[in-house]
C-alpha positions in Angstrom: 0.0 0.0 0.0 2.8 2.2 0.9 4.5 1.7 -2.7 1.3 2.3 -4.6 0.6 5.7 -2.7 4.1 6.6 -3.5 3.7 6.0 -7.1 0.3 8.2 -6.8 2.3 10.9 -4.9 5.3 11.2 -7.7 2.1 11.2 -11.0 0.5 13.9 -8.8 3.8 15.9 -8.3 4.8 15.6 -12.4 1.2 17.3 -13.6 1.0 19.8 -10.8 4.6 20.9 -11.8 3.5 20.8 -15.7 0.4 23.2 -14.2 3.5 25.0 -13.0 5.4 25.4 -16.2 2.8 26.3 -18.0 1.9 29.5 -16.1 5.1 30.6 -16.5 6.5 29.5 -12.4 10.2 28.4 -11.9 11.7 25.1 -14.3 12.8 22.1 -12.6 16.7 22.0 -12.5 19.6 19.8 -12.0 21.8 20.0 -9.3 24.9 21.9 -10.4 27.7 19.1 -9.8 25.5 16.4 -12.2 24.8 19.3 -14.8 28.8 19.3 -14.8 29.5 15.9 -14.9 27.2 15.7 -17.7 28.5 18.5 -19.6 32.2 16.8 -19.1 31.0 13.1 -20.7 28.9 14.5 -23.7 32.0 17.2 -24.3 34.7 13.9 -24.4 32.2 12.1 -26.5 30.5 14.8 -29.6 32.5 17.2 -31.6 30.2 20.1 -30.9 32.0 22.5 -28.5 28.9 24.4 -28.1 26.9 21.4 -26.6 26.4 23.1 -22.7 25.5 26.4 -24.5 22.6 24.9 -26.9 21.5 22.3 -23.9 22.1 24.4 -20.8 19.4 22.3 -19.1 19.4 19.7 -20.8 16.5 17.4 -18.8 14.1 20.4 -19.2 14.1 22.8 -21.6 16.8 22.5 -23.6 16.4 18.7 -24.1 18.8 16.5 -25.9 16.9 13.0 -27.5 20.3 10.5 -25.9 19.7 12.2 -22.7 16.9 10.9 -20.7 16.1 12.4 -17.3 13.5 11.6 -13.9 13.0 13.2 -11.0 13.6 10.5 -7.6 12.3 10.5 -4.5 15.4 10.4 -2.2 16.4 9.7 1.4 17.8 11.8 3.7 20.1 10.8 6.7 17.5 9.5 9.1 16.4 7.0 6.1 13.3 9.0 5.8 12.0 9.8 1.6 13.0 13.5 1.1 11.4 14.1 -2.1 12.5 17.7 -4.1 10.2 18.1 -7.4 12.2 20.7 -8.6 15.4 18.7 -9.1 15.7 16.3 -12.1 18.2 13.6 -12.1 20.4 12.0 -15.2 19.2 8.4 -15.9 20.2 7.6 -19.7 23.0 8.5 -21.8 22.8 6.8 -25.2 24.4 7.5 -28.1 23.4 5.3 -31.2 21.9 4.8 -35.2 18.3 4.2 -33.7 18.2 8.2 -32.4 18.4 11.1 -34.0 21.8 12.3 -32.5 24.9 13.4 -34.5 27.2 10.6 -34.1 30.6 10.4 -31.7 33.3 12.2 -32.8 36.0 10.5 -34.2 38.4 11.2 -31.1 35.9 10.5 -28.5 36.9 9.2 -25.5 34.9 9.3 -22.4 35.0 11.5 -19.2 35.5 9.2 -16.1 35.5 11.7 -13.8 32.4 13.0 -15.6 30.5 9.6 -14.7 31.3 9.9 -11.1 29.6 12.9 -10.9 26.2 11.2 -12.3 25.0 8.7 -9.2 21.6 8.2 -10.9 22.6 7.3 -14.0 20.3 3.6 -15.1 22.1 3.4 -18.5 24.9 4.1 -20.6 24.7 2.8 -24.4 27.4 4.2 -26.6 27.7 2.5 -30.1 30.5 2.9 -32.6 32.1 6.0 -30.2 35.6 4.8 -30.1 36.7 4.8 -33.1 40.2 6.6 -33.7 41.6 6.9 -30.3 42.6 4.2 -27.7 40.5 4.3 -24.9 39.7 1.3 -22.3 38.1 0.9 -19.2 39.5 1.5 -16.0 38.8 -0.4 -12.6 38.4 3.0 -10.7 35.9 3.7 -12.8 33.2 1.1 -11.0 35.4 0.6 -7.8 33.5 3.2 -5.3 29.6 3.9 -5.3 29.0 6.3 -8.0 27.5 4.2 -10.7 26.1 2.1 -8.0 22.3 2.8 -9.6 23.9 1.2 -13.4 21.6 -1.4 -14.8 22.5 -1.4 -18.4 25.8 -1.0 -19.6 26.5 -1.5 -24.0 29.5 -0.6 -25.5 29.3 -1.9 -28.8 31.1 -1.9 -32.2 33.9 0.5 -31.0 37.0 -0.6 -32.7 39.2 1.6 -30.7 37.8 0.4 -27.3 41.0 -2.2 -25.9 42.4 -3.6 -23.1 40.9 -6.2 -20.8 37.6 -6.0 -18.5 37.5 -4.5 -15.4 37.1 -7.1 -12.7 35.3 -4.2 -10.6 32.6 -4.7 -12.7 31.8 -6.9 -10.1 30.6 -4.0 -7.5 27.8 -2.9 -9.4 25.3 -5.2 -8.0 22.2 -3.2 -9.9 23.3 -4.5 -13.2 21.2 -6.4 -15.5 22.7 -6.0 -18.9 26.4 -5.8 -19.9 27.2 -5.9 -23.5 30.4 -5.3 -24.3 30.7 -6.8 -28.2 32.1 -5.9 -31.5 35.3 -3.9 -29.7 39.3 -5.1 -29.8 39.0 -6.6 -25.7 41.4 -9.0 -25.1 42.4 -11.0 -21.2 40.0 -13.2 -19.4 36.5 -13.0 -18.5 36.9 -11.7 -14.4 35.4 -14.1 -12.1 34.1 -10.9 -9.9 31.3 -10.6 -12.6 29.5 -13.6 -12.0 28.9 -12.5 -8.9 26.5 -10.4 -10.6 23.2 -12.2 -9.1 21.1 -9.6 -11.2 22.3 -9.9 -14.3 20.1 -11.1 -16.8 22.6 -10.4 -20.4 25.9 -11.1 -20.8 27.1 -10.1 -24.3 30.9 -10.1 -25.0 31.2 -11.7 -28.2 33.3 -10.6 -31.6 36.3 -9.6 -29.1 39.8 -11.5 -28.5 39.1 -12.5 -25.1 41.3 -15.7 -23.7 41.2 -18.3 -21.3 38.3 -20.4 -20.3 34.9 -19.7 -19.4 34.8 -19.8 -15.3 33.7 -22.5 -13.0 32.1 -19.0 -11.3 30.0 -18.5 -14.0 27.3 -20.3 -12.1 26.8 -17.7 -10.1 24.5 -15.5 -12.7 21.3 -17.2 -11.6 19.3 -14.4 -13.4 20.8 -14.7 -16.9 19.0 -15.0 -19.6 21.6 -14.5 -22.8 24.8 -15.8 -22.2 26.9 -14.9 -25.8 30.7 -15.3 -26.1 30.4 -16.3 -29.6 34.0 -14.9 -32.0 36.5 -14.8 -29.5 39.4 -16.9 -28.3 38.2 -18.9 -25.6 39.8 -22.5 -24.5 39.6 -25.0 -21.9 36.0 -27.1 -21.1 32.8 -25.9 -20.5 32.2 -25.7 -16.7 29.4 -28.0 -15.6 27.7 -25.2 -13.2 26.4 -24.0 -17.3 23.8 -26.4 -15.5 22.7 -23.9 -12.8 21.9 -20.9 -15.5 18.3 -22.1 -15.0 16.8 -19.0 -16.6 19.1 -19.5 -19.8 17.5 -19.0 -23.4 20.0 -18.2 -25.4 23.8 -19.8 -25.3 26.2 -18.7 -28.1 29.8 -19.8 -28.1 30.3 -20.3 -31.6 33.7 -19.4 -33.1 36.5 -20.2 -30.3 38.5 -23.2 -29.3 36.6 -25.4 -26.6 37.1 -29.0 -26.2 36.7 -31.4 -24.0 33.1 -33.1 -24.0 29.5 -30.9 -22.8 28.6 -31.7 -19.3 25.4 -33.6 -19.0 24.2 -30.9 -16.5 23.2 -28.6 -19.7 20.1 -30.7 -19.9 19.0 -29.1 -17.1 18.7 -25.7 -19.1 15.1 -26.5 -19.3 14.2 -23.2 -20.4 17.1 -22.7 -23.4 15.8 -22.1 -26.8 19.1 -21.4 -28.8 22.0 -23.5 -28.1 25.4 -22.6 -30.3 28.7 -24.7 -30.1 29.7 -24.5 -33.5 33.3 -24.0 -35.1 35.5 -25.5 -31.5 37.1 -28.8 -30.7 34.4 -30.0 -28.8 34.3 -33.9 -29.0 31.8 -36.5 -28.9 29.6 -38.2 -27.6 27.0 -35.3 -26.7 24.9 -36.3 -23.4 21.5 -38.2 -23.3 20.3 -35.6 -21.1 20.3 -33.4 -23.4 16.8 -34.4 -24.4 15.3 -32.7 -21.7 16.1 -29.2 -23.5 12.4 -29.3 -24.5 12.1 -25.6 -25.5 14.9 -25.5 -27.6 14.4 -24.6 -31.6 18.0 -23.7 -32.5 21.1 -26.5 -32.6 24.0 -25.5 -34.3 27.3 -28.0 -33.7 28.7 -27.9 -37.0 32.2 -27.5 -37.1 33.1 -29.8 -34.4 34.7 -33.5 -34.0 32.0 -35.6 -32.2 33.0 -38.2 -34.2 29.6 -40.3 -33.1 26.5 -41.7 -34.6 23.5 -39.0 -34.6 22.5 -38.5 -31.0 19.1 -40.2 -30.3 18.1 -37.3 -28.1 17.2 -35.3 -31.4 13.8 -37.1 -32.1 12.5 -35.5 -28.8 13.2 -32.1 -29.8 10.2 -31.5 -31.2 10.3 -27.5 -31.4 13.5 -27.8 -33.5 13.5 -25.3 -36.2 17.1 -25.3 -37.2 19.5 -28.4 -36.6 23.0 -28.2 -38.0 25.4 -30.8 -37.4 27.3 -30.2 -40.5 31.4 -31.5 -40.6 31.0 -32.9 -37.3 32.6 -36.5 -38.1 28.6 -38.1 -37.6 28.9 -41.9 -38.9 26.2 -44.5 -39.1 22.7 -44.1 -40.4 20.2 -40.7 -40.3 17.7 -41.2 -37.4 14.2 -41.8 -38.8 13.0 -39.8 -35.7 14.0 -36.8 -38.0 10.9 -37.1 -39.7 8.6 -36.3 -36.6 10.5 -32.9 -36.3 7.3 -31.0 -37.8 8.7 -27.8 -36.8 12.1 -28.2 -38.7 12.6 -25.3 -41.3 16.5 -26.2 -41.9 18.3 -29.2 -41.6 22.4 -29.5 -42.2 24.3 -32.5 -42.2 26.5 -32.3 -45.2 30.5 -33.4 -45.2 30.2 -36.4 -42.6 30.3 -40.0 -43.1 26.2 -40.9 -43.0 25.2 -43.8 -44.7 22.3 -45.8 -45.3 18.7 -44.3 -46.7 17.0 -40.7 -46.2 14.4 -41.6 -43.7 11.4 -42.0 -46.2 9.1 -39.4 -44.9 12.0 -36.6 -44.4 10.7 -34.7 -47.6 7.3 -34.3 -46.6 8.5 -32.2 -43.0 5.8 -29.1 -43.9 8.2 -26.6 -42.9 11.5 -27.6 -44.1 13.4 -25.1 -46.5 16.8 -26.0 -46.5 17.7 -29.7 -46.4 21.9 -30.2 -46.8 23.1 -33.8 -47.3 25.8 -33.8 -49.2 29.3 -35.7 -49.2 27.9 -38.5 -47.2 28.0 -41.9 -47.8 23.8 -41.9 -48.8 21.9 -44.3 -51.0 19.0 -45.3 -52.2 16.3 -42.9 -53.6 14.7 -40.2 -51.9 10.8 -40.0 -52.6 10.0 -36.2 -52.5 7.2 -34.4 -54.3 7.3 -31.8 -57.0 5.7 -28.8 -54.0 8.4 -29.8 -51.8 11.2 -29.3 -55.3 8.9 -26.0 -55.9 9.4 -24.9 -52.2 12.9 -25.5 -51.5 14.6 -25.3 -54.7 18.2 -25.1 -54.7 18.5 -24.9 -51.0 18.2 -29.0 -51.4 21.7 -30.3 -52.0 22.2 -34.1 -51.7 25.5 -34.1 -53.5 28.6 -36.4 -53.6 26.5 -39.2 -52.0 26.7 -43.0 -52.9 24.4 -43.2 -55.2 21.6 -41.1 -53.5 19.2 -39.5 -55.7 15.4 -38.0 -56.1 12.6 -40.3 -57.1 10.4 -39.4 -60.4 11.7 -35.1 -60.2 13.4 -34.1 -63.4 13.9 -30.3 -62.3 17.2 -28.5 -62.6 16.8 -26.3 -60.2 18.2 -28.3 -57.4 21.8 -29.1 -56.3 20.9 -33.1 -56.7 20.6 -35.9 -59.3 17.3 -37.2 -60.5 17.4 -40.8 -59.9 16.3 -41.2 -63.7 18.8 -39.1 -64.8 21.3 -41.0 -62.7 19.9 -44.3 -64.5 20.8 -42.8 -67.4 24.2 -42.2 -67.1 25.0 -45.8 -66.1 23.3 -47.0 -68.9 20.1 -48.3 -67.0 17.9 -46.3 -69.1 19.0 -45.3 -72.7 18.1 -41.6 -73.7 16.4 -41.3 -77.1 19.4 -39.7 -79.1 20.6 -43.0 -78.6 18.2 -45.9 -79.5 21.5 -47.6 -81.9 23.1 -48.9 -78.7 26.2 -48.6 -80.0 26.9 -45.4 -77.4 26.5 -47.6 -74.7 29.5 -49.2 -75.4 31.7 -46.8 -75.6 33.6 -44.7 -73.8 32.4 -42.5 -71.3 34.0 -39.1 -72.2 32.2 -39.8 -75.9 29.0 -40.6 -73.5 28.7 -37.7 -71.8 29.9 -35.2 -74.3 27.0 -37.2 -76.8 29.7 -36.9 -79.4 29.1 -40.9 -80.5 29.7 -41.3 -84.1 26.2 -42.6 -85.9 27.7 -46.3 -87.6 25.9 -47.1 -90.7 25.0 -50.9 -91.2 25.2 -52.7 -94.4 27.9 -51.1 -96.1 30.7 -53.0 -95.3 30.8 -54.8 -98.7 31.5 -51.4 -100.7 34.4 -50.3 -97.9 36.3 -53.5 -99.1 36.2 -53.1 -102.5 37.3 -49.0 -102.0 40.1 -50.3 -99.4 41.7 -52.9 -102.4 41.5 -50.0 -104.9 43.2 -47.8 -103.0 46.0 -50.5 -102.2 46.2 -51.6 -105.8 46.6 -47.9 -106.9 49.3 -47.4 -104.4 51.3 -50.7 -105.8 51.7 -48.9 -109.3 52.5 -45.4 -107.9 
């Protein structure tokens, strides 16, 4: 009750001071040590010395659209709320494409000192800023209480941005996002941050970050989105990935993990995207991964599992996309594959599968992409002419044994019609040759259809011109 009638108080307090503006009584201000502290950050960051001049208050009227400010109800001393309606408070600074805000200036840096002087600031969003000059992060910078209030912190795509991440990180308990992608960090992940209990995103992929992924990581029980895809990372994955109960998303495409998956990923229960391709990671994947009843996205290509296909796919049954392309798979396809109703893509090409296509694979109603090729398929591969008309040359069943596509003659495919392929060994004879003397000879002159036509019933007359010729060639 006591929360609801504050809410009420602070609606109250914003249209009785827009009453106020509008006849003409005294703006809401800042308090002047935050105005500073935010003219010092945006001054390091735009090339437009004018900035504190054209937005001298910039939460009121002189409003800038990266700058987004609220007024608090604050405590005094005694703990009791001491709420001032005239003093506004700095909550956003964002700098990005989806604004309309001139962009960082090539040389930007940005004002640490300024930051300290803005307690309230929530979030701090700065894409493609650092892009000439060096700049990195310091550990002063979150080591005392001044961006204690920081929920969201993205720095992204600055090229410029280096050096490694600050382990005090780890102080600012408010956080819920940190994305830190697309810059040049390098060193390992600090185990101070998964302290973070609050922290829902963790984003620090396309960097050259090192080492191994933390046993500590564990300790995010809020996240959410956990992406260290493009970087550098070795060593195993910990097993306490298992107590990221809240996980949806896992990304670590693109480093150099090995070692085997812990069976305590399947219980991720709540995971919908799950990304371990292009690493050393070997085989066999867990059973338990089966339990992972949400998830639509696999994608292990790239890695040596050297296994059959892992039964636990058939109970995936939200699967949408399921690569397991150049992963050293061996044995025969998994007829469960065809109960995957949901499946929209489908990569196993450059493994060692042999055996049939599951017969009812090419009626999945969803499928778009279907990749088998350079396996070890047979057989024929009954599909019909909507399923040809509606995946087209996204089908690729290439450099099989023999594989091929019942009863479709269409060339817009990467596969052999299994007539066609009859053809070419002579099963079935095409109807520029009905003399049947191609068949017997050699195969360049068979492909190339450059057999010469042999005229029967001549070979009387080629005698007689042969002796002529020699007796001619007596008398010369």
């Amino acid at each position: 009750m006591a929360s609801f009638s504050s809410l009420l108080l602070l609606l109250l307090l914003n249209v009785l001071m827009a009453f106020k503006t509008g006849e003409g009584g005294e703006m809401s201000s800042m308090e002047d040590d935050e105005l500073s502290g935010l003219f010092e950050v945006m001054g390091s960051l735009l090339d437009d010395p004018t900035w504190a001049q054209v937005h001298p208050q910039p939460c009121t009227d002189t409003p800038w659209p990266g700058v987004q400010c609220e007024l608090m109800v604050q405590e005094d001393g005694d703990g009791q709320q001491d709420y001032n309606p005239t003093i506004f408070h700095v909550t956003k600074i964002h700098i990005g494409t989806d604004i309309l805000t001139p962009p960082c200036k090539p040389t930007a840096t940005l004002s640490q000192r300024g930051l300290t002087k803005l307690p309230y600031l929530k979030t701090l969003s700065l894409f493609n800023c650092f892009t000439l000059s060096p700049f990195s992060l310091t550990s002063s910078l979150f080591e005392n209480s001044s961006l204690s209030a920081l929920e969201h912190l993205a720095l992204v795509s600055n090229p410029s941005l280096h050096g490694s991440i600050p382990s005090s990180l780890g102080y600012i308990q408010s956080l819920r996002v940190l994305s830190l992608s697309q810059n040049k960090l390098t060193g390992e992940i600090p185990q101070q941050i998964c302290g973070l209990v609050n922290l829902q995103q963790l984003d620090l992929s396309y960097n050259q970050i090192t080492g191994s992924i933390p046993q500590e990581i564990g300790g995010l029980k809020s996240l959410t989105i956990f992406d260290l895809s493009y970087n550098m990372l070795e060593g195993q994955l910990p097993s306490s990935l298992g107590q990221l109960q809240s996980l949806q998303k896992i990304d670590l495409g693109f480093n150099d993990i090995t070692g085997r998956v812990p069976q305590e990923v399947g219980n991720l229960t709540k995971l919908v995207l799950f990304d371990l391709s292009h690493n050393s990671l070997s085989g066999p994947l867990p059973e338990s991964l089966f339990g992972l009843k949400q998830l639509e996205y696999l994608v292990i290509q790239d890695n040596p599992i050297n296994t059959g296909m892992p039964l636990f796919i058939g109970s995936l049954g939200r699967l949408k996309v399921l690569s397991f392309s150049r992963c050293g798979l061996m044995g025969p396809m998994l007829s469960s594959l065809s109960s995957l109703k949901n499946l929209t893509a489908l990569s196993l090409e450059s493994n060692s599968l042999n055996g049939t296509v599951p017969s009812d694979l090419g009626s999945l109603p969803n499928l778009e992409q279907l990749n088998l090729s350079q396996n070890q398929l047979s057989g024929q591969m009954l599909v019909s002419e909507e399923f040809i008309n509606r995946i087209g040359m996204r089908l690729d069943i290439r450099e099989n044994n023999g594989l091929c596509i019942k009863n479709i003659t269409s060339t817009d495919v990467k596969s052999s019609s299994c007539i066609s392929a009859r053809s070419r060994t002579g099963g079935n004879k095409s109807s520029w040759d009905e003399g049947g003397e191609c068949g017997r000879m050699n195969s360049t002159l068979f492909q190339s259809n450059r057999c010469p036509r042999i005229h029967h019933g001549y070979g009387f007359w080629l005698d007689v011109v042969c002796l002529l010729m020699l007796f001619l060639l007596c008398f010369v």
